[in-house]
Structures are given as structure tokens and as C-alpha cells.
C-alpha positions as CSV (number, residue, x, y, z in Angstrom):
1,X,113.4,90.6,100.7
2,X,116.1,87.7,100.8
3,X,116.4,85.2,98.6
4,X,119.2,82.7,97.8
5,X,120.6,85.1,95.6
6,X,120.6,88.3,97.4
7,X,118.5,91.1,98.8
8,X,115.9,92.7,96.8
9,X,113.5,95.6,97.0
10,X,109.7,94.6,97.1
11,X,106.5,96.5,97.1
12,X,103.8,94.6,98.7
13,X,100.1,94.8,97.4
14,X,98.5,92.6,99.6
15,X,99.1,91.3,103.1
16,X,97.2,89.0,105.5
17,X,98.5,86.7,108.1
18,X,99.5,83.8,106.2
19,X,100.6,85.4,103.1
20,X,101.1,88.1,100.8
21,X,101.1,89.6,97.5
22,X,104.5,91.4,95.9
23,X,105.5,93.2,93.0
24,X,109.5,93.2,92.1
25,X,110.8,95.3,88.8
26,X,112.9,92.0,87.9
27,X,112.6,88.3,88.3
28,X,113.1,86.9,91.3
29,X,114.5,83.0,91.3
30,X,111.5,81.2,91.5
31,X,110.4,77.5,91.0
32,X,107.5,75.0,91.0
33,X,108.6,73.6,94.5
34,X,108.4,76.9,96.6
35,X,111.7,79.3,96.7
36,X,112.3,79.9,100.3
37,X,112.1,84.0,100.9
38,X,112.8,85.7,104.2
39,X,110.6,89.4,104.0
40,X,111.9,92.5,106.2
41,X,109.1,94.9,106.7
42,X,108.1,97.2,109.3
43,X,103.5,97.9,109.8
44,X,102.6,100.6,112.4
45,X,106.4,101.3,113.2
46,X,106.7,97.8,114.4
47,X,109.5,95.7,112.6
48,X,109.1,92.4,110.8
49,X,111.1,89.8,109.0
50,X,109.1,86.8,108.2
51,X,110.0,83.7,106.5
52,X,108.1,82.6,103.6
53,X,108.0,80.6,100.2
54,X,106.7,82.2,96.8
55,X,103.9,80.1,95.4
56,X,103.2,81.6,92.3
57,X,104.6,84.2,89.8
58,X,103.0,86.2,87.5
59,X,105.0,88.6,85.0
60,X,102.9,91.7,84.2
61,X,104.2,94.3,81.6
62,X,107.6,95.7,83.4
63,X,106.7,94.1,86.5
64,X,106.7,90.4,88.4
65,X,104.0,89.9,91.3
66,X,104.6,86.7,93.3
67,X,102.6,85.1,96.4
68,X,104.1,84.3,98.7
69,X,103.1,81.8,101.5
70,X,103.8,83.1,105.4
71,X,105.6,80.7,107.7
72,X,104.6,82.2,110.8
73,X,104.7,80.9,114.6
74,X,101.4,81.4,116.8
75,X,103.1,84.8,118.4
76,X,104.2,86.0,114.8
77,X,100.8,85.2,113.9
78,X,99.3,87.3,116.9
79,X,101.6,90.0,116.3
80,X,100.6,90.2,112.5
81,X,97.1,90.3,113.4
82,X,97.3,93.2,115.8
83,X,99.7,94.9,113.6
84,X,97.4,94.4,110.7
85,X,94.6,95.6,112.5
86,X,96.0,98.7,113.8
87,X,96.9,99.8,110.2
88,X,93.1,99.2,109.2
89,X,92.3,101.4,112.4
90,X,94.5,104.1,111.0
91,X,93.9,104.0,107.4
92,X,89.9,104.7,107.9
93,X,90.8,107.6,110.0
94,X,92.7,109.2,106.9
């Protein structure tokens, strides 16, 4: 993930076309009106980088889980959605 301030390693929880849920080991800047985030990742060997905004920040023990709201164009969108599915597809095969 990019912020303002650099890059930074996230692990994501939760992931759906519009938005997702992360979990960084340190603080990322965050305020009230929505830091801007772009978010590299790659689903089903197929790359990503999505921009986005966190929403909310909860600190957890030695942890920080933000949401983060998905700015995504109609094709992004479509290509989420496939991805997404794909990976459901695959992960009830396991």
C-alpha cells in the first residue's frame, strides 16, 4: 500500500468490490476526512493496484485494521468481481 508517507506492507482480511478490510503492524496516517491510499495486490495471479480512501481505523492489541473505501471504474469493478469470484471457485475446491 501507498500512502502520502510511503509504502507499507498490508495484510488484507476482507475484500469485496468496493472495499476492503486491512491489518498494518504500525499506524498508518489516517484522518476523519478519508486519507487517500493506492493498494497493490495481485487475486488469482492477476495484478491490482486500486485507489482507495481509509474510512475508519481501529487499533487492536499490536495491530491497526483500517477500511478502506474502493474507488473503482466500471472495468475495475468487472475485473474485481471475476477475480473475486474465481478465488471463491478455488478456495471450495481446497
Amino acid at each position: 500500500m501507498r500512502t502520502a508517507d510511503g509504502e507499507r506492507s498490508v495484510y488484507i482480511h476482507d475484500l469485496s468490490p468496493h472495499g476492503m478490510k486491512i491489518e498494518t503492524e504500525g499506524r498508518l496516517p489516517f484522518s476523519t476526512g478519508g486519507t487517500l491510499v493506492d493498494i497493490s495486490f495481485w487475486l488469482n495471479a492477476a495484478p491490482f493496484t486500486l485507489r482507495g480512501q481509509l474510512v475508519w481505523e481501529r487499533p487492536f492489541v499490536h495491530a491497526y485494521y483500517y477500511g478502506v473505501r474502493l474507488h473503482v471504474t466500471k472495468q475495475e469493478e468487472a475485473h474485481l468481481i471475476e477475480a473475486i469470484k474465481r478465488h471463491a471457485a478455488e478456495s471450495r475446491r481446497i
